[in-house]
VEXTOR-855248 format. One record per residue (C-alpha): residue number from 1; residue in three letters; x, y, z. Coordinates in steps of 0.02 Angstrom, whole numbers, plus 32768, in hexadecimal, padded with zeros to 4 digits. Layout:
// residues N
(node NUM,"ALA",(X,Y,Z))
...
//
This chain:
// residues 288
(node 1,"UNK",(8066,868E,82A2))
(node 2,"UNK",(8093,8649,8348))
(node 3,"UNK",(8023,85B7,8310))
(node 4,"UNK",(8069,8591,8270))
(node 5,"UNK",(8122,859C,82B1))
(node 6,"UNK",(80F5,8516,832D))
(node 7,"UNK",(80AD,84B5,82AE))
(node 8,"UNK",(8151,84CA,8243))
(node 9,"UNK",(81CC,8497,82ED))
(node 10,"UNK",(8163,840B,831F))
(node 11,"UNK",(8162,83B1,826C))
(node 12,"UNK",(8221,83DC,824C))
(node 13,"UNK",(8241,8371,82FE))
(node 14,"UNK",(81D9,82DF,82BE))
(node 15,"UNK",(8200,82C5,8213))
(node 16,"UNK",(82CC,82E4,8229))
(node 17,"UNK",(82D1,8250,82A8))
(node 18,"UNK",(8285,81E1,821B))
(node 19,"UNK",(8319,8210,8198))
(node 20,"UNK",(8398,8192,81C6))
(node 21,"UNK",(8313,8100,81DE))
(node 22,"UNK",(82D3,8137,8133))
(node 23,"UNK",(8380,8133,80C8))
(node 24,"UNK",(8398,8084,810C))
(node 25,"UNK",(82EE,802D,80E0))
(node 26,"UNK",(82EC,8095,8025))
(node 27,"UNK",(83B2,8045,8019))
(node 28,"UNK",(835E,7F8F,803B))
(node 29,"UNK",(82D7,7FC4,7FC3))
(node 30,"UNK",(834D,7FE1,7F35))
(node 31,"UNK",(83B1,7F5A,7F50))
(node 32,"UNK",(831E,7EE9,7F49))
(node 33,"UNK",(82E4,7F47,7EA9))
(node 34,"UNK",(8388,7F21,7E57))
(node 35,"UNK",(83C8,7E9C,7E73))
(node 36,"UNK",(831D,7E43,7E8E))
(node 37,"UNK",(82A7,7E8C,7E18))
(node 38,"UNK",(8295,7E1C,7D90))
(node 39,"UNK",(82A3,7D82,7E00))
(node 40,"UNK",(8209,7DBD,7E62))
(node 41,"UNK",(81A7,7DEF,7DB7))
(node 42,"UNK",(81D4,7D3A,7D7F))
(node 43,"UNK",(818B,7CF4,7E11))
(node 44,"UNK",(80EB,7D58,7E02))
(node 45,"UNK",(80C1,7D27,7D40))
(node 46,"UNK",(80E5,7C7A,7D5B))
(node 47,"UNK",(806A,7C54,7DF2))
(node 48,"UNK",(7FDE,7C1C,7D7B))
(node 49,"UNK",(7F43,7C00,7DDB))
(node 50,"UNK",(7F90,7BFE,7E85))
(node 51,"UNK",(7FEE,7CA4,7E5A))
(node 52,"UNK",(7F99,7CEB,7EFD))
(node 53,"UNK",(8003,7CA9,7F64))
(node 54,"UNK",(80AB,7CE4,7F17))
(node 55,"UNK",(803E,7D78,7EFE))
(node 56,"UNK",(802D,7DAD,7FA4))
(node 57,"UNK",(80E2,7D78,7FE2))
(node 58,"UNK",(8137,7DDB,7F67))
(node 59,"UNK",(80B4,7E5F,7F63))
(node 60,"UNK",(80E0,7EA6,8021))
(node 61,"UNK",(81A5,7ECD,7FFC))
(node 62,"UNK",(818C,7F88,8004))
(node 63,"UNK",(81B7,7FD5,7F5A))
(node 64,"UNK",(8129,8031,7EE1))
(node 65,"UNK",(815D,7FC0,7E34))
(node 66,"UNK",(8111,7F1D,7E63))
(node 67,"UNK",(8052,7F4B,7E5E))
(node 68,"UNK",(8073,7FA4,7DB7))
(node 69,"UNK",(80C0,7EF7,7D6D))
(node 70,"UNK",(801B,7E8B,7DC7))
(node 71,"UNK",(7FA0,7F09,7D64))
(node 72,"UNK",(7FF1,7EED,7CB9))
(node 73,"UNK",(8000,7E3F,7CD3))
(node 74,"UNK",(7F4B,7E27,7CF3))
(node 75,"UNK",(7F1B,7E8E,7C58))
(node 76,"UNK",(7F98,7E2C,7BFF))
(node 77,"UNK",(7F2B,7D8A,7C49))
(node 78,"UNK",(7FDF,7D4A,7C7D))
(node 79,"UNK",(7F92,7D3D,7D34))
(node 80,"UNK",(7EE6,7D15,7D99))
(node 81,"UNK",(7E74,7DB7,7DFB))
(node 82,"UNK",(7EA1,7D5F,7E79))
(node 83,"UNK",(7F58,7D7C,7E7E))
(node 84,"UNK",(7F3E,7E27,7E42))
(node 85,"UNK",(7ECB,7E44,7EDC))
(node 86,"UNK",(7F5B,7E00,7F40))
(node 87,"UNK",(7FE5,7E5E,7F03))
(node 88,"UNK",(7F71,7F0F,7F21))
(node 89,"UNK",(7F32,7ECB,7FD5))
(node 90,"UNK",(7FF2,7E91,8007))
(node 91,"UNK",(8037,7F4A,7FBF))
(node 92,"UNK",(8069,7FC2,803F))
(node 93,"UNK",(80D2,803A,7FD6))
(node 94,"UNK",(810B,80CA,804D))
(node 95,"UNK",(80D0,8079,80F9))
(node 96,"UNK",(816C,7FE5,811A))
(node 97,"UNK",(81E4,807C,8116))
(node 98,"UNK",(8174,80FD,8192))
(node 99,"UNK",(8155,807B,8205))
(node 100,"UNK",(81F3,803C,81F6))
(node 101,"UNK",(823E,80E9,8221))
(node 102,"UNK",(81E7,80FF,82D6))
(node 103,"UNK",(822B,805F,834E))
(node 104,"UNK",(8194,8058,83BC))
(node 105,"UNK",(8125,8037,8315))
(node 106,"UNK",(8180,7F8A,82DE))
(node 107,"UNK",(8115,7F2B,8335))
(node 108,"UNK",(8079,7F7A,82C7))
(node 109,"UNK",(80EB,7F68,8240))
(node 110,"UNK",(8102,7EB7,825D))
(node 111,"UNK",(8045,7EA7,8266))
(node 112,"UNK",(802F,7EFC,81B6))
(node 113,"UNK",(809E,7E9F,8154))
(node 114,"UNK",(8067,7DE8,81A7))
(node 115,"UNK",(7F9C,7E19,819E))
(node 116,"UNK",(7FAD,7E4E,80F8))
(node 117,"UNK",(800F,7DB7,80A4))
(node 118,"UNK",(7F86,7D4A,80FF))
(node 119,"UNK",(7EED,7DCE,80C7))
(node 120,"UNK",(7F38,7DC0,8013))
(node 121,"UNK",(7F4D,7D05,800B))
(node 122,"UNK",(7EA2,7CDD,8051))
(node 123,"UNK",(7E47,7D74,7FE1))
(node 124,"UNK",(7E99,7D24,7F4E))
(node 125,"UNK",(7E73,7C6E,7F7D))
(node 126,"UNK",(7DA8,7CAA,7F8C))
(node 127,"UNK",(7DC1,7D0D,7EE4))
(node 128,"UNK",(7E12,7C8D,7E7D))
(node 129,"UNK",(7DCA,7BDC,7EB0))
(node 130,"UNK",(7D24,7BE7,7EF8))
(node 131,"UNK",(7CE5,7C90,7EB8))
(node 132,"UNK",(7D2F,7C61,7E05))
(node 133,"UNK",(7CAC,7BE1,7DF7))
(node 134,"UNK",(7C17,7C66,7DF3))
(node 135,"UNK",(7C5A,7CFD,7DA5))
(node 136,"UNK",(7C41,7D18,7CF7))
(node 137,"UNK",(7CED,7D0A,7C92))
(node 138,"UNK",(7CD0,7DDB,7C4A))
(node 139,"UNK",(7CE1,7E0E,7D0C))
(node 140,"UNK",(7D61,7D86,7D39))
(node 141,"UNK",(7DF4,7DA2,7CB0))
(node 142,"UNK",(7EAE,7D85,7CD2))
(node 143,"UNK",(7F07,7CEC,7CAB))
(node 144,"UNK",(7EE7,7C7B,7C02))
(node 145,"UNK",(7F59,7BFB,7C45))
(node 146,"UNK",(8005,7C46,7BF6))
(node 147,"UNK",(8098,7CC6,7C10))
(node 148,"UNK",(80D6,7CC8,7B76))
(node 149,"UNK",(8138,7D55,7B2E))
(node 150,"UNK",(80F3,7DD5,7BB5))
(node 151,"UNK",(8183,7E4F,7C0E))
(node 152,"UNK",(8144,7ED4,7C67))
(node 153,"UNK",(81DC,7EE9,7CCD))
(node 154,"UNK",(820E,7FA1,7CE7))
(node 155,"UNK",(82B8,7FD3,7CDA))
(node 156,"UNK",(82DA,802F,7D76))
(node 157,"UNK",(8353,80CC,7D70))
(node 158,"UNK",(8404,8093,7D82))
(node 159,"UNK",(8478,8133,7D58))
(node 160,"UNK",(848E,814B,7DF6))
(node 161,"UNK",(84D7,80C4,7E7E))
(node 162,"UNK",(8445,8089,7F1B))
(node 163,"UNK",(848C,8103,7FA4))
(node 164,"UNK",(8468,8198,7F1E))
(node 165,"UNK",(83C2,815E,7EE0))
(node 166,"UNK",(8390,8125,7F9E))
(node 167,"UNK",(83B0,81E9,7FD1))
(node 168,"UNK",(8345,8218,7F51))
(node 169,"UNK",(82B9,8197,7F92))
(node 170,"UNK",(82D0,81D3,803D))
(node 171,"UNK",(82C9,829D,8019))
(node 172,"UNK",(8238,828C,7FB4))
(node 173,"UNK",(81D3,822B,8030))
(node 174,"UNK",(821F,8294,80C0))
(node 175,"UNK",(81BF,832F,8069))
(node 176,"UNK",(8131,82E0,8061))
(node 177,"UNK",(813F,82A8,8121))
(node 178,"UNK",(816A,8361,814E))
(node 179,"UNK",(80D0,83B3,80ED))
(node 180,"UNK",(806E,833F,8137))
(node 181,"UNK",(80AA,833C,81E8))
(node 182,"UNK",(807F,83FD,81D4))
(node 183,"UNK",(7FE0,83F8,8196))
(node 184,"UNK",(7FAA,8380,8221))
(node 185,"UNK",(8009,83DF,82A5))
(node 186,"UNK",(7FAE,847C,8256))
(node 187,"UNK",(7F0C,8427,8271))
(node 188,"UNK",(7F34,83EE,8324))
(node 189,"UNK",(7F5D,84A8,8351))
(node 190,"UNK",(7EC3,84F9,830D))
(node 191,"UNK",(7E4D,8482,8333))
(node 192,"UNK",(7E87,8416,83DA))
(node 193,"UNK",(7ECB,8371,83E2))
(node 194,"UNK",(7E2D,834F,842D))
(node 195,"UNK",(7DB9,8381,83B7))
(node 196,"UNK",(7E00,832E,832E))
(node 197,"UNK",(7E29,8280,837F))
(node 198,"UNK",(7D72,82A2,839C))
(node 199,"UNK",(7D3C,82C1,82F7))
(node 200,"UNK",(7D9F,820B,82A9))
(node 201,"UNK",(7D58,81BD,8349))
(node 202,"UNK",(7CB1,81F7,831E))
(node 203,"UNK",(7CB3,81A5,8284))
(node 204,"UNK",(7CBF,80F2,82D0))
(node 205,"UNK",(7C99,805E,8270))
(node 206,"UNK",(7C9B,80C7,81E6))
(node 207,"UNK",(7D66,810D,820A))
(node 208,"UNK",(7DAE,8066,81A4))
(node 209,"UNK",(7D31,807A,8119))
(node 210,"UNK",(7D63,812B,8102))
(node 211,"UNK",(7E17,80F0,8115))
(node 212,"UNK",(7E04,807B,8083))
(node 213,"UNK",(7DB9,80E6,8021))
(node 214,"UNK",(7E51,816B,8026))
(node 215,"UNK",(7EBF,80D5,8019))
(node 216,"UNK",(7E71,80B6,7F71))
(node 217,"UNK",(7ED9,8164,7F29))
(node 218,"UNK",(7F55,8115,7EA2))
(node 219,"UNK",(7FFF,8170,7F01))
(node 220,"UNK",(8065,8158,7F8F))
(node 221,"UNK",(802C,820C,7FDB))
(node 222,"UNK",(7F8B,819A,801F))
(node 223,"UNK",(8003,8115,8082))
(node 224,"UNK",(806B,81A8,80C7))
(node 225,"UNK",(7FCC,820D,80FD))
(node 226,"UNK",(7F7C,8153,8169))
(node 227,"UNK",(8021,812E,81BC))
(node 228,"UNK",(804B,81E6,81E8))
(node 229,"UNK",(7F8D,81EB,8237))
(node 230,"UNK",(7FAD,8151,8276))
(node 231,"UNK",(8062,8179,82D5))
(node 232,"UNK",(7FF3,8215,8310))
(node 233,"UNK",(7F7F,81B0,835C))
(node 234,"UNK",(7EEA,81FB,82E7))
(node 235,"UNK",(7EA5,815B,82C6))
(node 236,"UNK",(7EB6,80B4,82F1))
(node 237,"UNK",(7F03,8018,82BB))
(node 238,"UNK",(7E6D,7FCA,8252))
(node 239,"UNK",(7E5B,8074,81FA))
(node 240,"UNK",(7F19,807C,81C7))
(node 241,"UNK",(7F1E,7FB1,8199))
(node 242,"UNK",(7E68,7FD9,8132))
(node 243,"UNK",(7EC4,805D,80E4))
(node 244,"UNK",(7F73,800A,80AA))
(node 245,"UNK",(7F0A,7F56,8078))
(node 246,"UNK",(7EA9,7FC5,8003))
(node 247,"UNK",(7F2A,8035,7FD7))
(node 248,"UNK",(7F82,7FDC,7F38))
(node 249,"UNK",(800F,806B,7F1C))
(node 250,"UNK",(8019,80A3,7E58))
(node 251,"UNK",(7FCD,7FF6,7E1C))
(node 252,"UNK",(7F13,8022,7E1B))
(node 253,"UNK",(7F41,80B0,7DBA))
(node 254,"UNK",(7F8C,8033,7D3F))
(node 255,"UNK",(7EFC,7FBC,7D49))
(node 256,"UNK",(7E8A,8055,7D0D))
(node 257,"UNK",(7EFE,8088,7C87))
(node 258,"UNK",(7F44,7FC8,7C35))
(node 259,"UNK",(7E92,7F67,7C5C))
(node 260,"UNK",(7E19,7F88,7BDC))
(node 261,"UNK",(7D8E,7F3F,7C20))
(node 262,"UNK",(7D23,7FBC,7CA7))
(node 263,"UNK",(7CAA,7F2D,7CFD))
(node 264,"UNK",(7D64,7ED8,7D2B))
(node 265,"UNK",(7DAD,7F6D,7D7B))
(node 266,"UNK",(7D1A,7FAB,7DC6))
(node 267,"UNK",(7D08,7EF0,7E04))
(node 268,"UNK",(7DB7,7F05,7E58))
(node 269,"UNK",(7DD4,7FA5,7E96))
(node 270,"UNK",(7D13,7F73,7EFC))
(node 271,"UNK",(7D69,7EE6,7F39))
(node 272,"UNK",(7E0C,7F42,7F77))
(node 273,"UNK",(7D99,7FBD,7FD5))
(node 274,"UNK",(7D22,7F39,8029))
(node 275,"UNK",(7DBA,7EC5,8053))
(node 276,"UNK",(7E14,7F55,8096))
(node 277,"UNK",(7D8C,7FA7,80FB))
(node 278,"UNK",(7D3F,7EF2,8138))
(node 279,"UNK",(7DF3,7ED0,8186))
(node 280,"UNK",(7E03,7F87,81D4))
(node 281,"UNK",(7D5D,7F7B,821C))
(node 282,"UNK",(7DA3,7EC9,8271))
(node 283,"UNK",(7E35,7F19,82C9))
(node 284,"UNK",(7DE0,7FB4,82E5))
(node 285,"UNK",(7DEC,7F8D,839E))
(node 286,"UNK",(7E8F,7F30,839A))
(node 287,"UNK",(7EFF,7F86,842D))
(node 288,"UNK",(7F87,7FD0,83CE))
//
C-alpha cells in the first residue's frame, strides 16, 4: 500500500507541472488545425512527384489529422510512397507537446523535429527517384499524375471555441500521462531503478529496434509511452527518435483500412520500421 501511494504522489507531482505547458501547445495545435487545415492538405496533394518534400515539412506540425489525409491520398494515387513515407516518418503526434511541456527537453525537441524533416525528405527522395526505377509498379502505387476531384479533408469539431476544445486535448492526454507516469513509477518501486534501466540497457543495439517496433501501434498512447520513458531516462535518445520516426500516429491505421492492396502496405509499414530503427540505432549513443 505504502508502495502504490508513492507511486500515486510521485506521478500526480510530474504530470500536474506539465498542465499549463500542455493547454498552450494543444491551443497552437488548434489554431493551426483551423485556420490552416485545408491550406496544408492543399499543399500536400499538389506536390506531384516531389510531394516529399512538402511532405515532410508539413508532416512534423504536431496534430494527429495530417497522416490520416497522406494515407487516403496515396490510395487515392493523388500522391507518390514517397511522400506518404514522409508524412508517417515526419509525424510525431503526441511527442511536440510532452517535450514541449518539460524546459530542459527543448533542446531534444529541437533535435526531433529538425532530424525528422531531414530523415523524411531524404527517405522520400531514395523512395521516389532512384528506388522508383526498380520496383515493380503493384508494390510502388500512389500518384497517376493528377488530383483531381479528391477531398479528404476532415472537418474538425468546431461547436466549441479553441480554448474549450484545447482543454479537452490537454485532459485527455494528461490521463494518459498520469496512468502512465504510475505504471512506470509502479515498476521503478517494485523492481529498482536499477534493474530496469538495466533491463532496456541490456537490450542494446536492439533498444531502437524494439522502440520502432512499438512506435508502429496506430495511436498516440505509443508516442506518450517513448517520451514519458524517455523524460524518465528509461531509454535513450536513438530509442525515443526510432520510436516517433516510425510511429505514424492514426495514419497507418488508415493506410491498412483505405489501401486495398496488402504487398503496398506491407511494403510501407517495413519501411517505417527499418527507417525508424536504422536512425535510432545511429543516435543510440548520441549524449542527450
Amino acid at each position: 500500500m505504502e508502495i502504490l501511494l508513492h507511486s500515486v504522489v510521485h506521478a500526480l507531482e510530474d504530470s500536474v507541472r506539465m498542465l499549463p505547458f500542455l493547454y498552450l501547445a494543444y491551443l497552437l495545435i488548434e489554431w493551426l488545425e483551423r485556420h490552416h487545415g485545408q491550406k496544408i492538405e492543399d499543399a500536400l496533394a499538389g506536390g506531384g512527384r516531389w510531394g516529399f518534400v512538402p511532405g515532410a515539412l508539413l508532416g512534423c506540425v504536431p496534430q494527429c489529422g495530417f497522416s490520416a489525409v497522406a494515407a487516403n491520398l496515396y490510395a487515392s494515387r493523388v500522391i507518390t510512397p514517397g511522400t506518404v513515407l514522409a508524412v508517417f516518418l515526419a509525424t510525431s503526434d503526441e511527442a511536440v507537446p510532452l517535450l514541449a511541456a518539460e524546459p530542459e527537453s527543448w533542446t531534444a525537441l529541437l533535435l526531433v523535429l529538425v532530424l525528422k524533416v531531414v530523415i523524411a525528405i531524404l527517405a522520400g527522395f531514395v523512395l521516389d527517384v532512384p528506388l522508383r526505377r526498380f520496383l515493380p509498379a503493384s508494390l510502388y502505387g500512389g500518384y497517376a499524375g493528377h488530383a483531381d476531384d479528391v477531398d479528404c479533408h476532415e472537418q474538425h469539431e468546431e461547436s466549441s471555441g479553441i480554448w474549450l476544445s484545447a482543454l479537452r486535448h490537454t485532459l485527455e492526454i494528461f490521463a494518459f500521462i498520469l496512468v502512465f507516469s504510475f505504471a512506470i513509477t509502479l515498476v521503478f518501486e517494485l523492481l529498482g531503478e536499477q534493474t530496469v534501466a538495466g533491463l532496456f540497457a541490456g537490450l542494446g543495439v536492439f533498444q531502437p529496434m524494439v522502440a520502432a517496433l512499438f512506435g508502429l501501434v496506430p495511436n498516440c498512447v505509443s508516442s506518450v509511452l517513448l517520451t514519458q520513458l524517455y523524460l524518465q531516462g528509461v531509454i535513450s535518445f536513438g530509442s525515443l527518435f526510432g520510436g516517433l520516426c516510425a510511429g505514424a500516429g492514426v495514419g497507418l491505421a488508415v493506410l491498412w483500412r483505405v489501401n486495398p492492396s496488402l504487398k503496398q502496405n506491407l511494403f510501407l509499414t517495413g519501411l517505417l520500421w527499418a527507417v525508424g530503427a536504422a536512425c535510432g540505432i545511429l543516435l543510440q549513443f548520441l549524449p542527450m
